[in-house]
N, C-alpha and C positions, 0 to 999 in steps of 0.2 A: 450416544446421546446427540440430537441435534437440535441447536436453536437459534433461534435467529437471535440476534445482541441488537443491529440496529440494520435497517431496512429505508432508502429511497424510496418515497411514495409513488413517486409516477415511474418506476421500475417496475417494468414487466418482469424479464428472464435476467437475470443478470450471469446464469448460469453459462449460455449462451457465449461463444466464444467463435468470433470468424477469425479460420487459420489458424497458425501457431499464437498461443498467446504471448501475451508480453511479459518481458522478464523486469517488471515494474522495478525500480533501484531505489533503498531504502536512503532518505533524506532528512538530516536531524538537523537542531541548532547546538548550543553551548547550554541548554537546560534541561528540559524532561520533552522538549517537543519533537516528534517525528510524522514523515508520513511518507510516501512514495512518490517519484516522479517515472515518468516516461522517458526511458534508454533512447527515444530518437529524438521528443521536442523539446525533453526537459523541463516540462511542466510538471506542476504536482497534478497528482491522481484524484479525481472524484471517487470517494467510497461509492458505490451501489449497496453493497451488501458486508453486512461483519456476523459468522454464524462460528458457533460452539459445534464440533464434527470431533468426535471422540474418537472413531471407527476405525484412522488410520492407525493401525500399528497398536493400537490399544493408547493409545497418548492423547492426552485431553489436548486439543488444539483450535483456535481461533482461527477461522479462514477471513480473509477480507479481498471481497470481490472489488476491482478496480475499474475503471476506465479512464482516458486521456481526454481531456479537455479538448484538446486541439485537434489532431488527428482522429481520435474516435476509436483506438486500440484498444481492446481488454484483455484481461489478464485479472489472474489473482495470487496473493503473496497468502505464504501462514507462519503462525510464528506456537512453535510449543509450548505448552505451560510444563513441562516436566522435563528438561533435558539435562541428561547425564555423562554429557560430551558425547554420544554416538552421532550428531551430526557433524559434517566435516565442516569451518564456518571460518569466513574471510573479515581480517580486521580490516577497514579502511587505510589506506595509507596516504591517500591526496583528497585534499579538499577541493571541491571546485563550488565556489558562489553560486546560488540560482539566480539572485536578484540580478536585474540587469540594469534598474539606476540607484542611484544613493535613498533615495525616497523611499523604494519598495524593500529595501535593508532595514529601514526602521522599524524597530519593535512594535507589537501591536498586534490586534488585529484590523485589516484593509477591507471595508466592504466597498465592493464595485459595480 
């Protein structure tokens, strides 16, 4: 089964990947929010694309295509809907802040 969940309009190929892709590093706060940044600028990640791909492994699974604001890397993360411990999986052990002033730490969301 494949479907697309949510789609970038002016996204052509998101599929599309120069070089190695990015190993996007998953970024949360203290509530229910996450999302990816970028292992070199530390930005969060623009979705392109969030698609239903069942195929691997027989496991219903969510892909979400990425790219970097700043640099312009892509890459994409997946996360299983069915996992029965067979993946090997890392707890975080340090935090590191994204925001870089007190401003951009406050709750909310920031349109810019």
């Amino acid at each position: 089964m494949l479907k697309t969940v949510y789609a970038k309009p002016e996204e052509k190929n998101p599929y599309f990947v120069k070089g190695l892709p990015l190993p996007f590093i998953p970024v949360f706060d203290c509530t229910d929010h996450f999302h990816w940044a970028c292992p070199k600028c530390k930005e969060i990640a623009k979705v392109l694309l969030v698609e239903r791909n069942d195929s691997y492994a027989n496991t219903p699974t969510i892909y979400f295509y990425l790219e970097c604001p700043k640099c312009g890397g892509r890459g994409f993360r997946k996360i299983y809907l069915e996992d029965m411990g067979k993946h090997y999986l890392l707890f975080p052990e340090t935090l590191i802040p994204l925001a870089k002033t007190e401003k951009e730490a406050r709750s909310g969301i920031i349109k810019g």
